[in-house]
C-alpha positions in Angstrom: 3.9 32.7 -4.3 6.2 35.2 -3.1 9.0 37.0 -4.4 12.3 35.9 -4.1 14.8 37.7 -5.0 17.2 34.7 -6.2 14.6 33.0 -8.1 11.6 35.2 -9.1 8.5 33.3 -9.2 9.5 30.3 -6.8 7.2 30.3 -3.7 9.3 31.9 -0.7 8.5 28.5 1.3 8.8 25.8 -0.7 7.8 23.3 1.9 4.2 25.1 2.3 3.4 25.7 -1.4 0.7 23.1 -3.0 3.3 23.0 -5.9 6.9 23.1 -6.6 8.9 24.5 -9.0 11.7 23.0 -10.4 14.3 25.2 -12.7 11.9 28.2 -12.8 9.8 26.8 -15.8 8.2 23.1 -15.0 5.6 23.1 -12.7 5.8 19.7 -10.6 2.4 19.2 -8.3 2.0 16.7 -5.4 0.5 13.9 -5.5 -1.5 10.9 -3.9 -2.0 7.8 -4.7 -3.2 7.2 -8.3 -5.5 4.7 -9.7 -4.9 3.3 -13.1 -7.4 2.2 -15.8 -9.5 -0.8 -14.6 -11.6 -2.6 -16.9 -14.0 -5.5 -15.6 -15.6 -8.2 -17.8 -17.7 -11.0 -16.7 -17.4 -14.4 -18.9 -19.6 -17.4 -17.8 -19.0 -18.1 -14.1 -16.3 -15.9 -13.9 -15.2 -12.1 -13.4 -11.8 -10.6 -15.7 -10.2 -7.8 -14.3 -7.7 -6.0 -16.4 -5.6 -3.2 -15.1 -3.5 -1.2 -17.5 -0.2 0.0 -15.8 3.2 -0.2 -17.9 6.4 -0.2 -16.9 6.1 -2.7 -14.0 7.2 -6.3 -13.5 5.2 -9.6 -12.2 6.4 -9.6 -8.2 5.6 -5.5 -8.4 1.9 -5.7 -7.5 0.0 -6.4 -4.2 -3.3 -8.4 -4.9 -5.8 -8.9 -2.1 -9.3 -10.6 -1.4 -11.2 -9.0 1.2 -14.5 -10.5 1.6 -16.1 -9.5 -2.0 -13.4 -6.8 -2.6 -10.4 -7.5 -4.9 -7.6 -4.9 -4.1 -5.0 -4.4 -6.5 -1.7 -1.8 -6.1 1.8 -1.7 -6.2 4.4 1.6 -6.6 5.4 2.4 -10.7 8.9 4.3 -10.5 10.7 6.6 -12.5 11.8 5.3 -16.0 15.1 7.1 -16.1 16.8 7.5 -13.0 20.2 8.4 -12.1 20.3 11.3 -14.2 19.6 15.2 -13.5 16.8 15.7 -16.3 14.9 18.3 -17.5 11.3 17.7 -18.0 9.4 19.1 -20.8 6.3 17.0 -20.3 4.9 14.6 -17.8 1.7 12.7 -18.4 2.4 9.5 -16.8 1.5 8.9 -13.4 4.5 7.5 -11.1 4.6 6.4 -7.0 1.7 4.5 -5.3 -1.2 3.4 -7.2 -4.3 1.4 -6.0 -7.6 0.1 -7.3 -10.2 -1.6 -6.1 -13.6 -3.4 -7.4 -16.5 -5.2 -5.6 -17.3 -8.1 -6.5 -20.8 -9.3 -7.1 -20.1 -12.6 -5.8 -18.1 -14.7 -3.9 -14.8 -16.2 -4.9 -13.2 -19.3 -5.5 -9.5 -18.2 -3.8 -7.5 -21.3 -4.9 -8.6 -20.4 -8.4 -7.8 -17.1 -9.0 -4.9 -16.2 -11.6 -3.3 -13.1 -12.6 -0.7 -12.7 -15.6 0.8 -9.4 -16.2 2.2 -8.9 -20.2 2.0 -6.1 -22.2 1.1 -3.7 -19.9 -1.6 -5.3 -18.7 -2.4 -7.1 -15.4 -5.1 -9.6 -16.2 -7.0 -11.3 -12.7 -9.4 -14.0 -13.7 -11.6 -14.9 -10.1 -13.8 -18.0 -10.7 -17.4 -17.8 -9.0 -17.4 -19.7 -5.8 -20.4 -22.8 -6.2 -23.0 -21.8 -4.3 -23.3 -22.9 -0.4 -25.9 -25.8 0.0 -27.9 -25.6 2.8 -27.6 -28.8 4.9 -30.8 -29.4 7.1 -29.7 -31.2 10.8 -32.3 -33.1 12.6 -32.1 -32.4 16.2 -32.6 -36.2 18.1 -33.6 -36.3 21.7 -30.6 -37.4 24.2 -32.1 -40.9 25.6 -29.9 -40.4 29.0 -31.1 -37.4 30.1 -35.1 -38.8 29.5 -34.7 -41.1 31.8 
């Protein structure tokens, strides 16, 4: 921080400072992409994922099956906005979040679910059956003998 004679305290280059402040008293730091409480349950032949992020609405997520990887994010906004505020506190993370957890099997992909309510995001993924092994019996081409 350097001094500035307008605003003592406030970084002379705002762009290149690692934080910024905003009416000389609330420190607002910059962030990346967050990643929000993940809890993961396995119930018979299936894995629950639940995913606690408030404040967001069904069509607001991005779910994704890579392989064994389930992928889960979406972008939480602001809860008031319009307004100038003053902040006093901030706790709650906002902007880009993501999550992701291997899976120890494979999936089932036409039944997977998720519900969001509460809060919650809830992504049931049904074990896949297992792959049967199918045994081919190689016959000899009777043209090509003769």
């Amino acid at each position: 921080m350097g001094d500035n004679p307008q605003h003592p305290g406030k970084p002379d280059d705002p762009d290149h400072a690692p934080t910024q402040v905003v009416w000389e008293r609330i420190v607002v730091r910059q962030s990346s992409i967050w990643c929000p409480p993940t809890d993961v349950y396995q119930a018979d032949n299936r894995l629950i994922v639940i995913i606690e992020v408030a404040g967001m609405r069904d069509g607001d997520f991005q779910i994704v099956l890579q392989n064994r990887r389930l992928i889960v994010g979406g972008v939480r906004k602001q809860v008031v906005e319009g307004v100038q505020l003053a902040y006093h506190q901030l706790e709650i993370p906002r902007g880009e979040f993501r999550t992701e957890v291997q899976l120890p099997w494979n999936v089932q992909h036409d039944q997977v679910s998720a519900t969001y309510r509460d809060g919650l995001l809830r992504i049931e993924l049904p074990q896949a059956q297992a792959q049967q092994i199918h045994i081919i019996n190689v016959s000899a081409d009777q043209e090509r003998q003769s």
